[in-house]
TIVO-563578 format. One record per residue (C-alpha): residue number from 0; x negated, y, z negated; residue in one letter. Coordinates in pm, whole numbers. Each point is the difference from the previous one (the first is absolute). Example, Ala and Ser with C-alpha at 12.3 -4.5 7.8 and 13.67 -1.06 7.14 Angstrom:
2
<r 0, <-1230, -450, -780>, A>;
<r 1, <-137, 344, 66>, S>;
***
This chain:
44
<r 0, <445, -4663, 364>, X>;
<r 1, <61, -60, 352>, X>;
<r 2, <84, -335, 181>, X>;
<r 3, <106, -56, 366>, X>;
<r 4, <327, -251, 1>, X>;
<r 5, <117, 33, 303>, X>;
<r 6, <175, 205, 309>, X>;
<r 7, <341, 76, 28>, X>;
<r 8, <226, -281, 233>, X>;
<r 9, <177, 298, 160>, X>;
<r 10, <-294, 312, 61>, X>;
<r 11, <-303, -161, -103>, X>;
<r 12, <-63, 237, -313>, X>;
<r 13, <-296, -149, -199>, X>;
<r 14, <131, -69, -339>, X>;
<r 15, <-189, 1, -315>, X>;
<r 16, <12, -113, -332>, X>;
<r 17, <-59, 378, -197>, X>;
<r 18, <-115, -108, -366>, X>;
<r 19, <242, -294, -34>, X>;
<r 20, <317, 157, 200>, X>;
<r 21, <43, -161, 336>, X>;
<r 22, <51, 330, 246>, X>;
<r 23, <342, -185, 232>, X>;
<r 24, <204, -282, -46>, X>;
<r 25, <-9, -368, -21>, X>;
<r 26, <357, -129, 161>, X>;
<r 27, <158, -318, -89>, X>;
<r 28, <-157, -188, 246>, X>;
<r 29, <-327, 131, -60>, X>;
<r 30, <-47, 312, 259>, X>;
<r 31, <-209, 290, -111>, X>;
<r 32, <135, 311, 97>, X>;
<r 33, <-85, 355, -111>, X>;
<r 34, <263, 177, -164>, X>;
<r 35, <143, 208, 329>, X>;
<r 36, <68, -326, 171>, X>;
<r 37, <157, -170, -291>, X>;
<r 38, <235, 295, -86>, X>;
<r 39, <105, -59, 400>, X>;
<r 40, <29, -384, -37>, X>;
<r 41, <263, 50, -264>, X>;
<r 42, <189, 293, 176>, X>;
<r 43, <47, -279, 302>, X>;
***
């Protein structure tokens, strides 16, 4: 199953939820971000 979350803060990547397993990142102050932006968020 396929469900639309959300888009990326950074890019605007659509994010999905892929059969229970959210594709990016929920941050600590609740930003989605897909998984290429978060690994940059925590290299800054």
């Amino acid at each position: 199953m396929k469900e639309h979350v959300g888009q990326c803060s950074l890019c605007k990547k659509e994010i999905y939820c892929l059969d229970g397993f959210l594709d990016g990142v929920v941050s600590e102050d609740k930003t989605l971000y897909c998984f290429k932006c978060a690994a940059k968020q925590e290299e800054s």
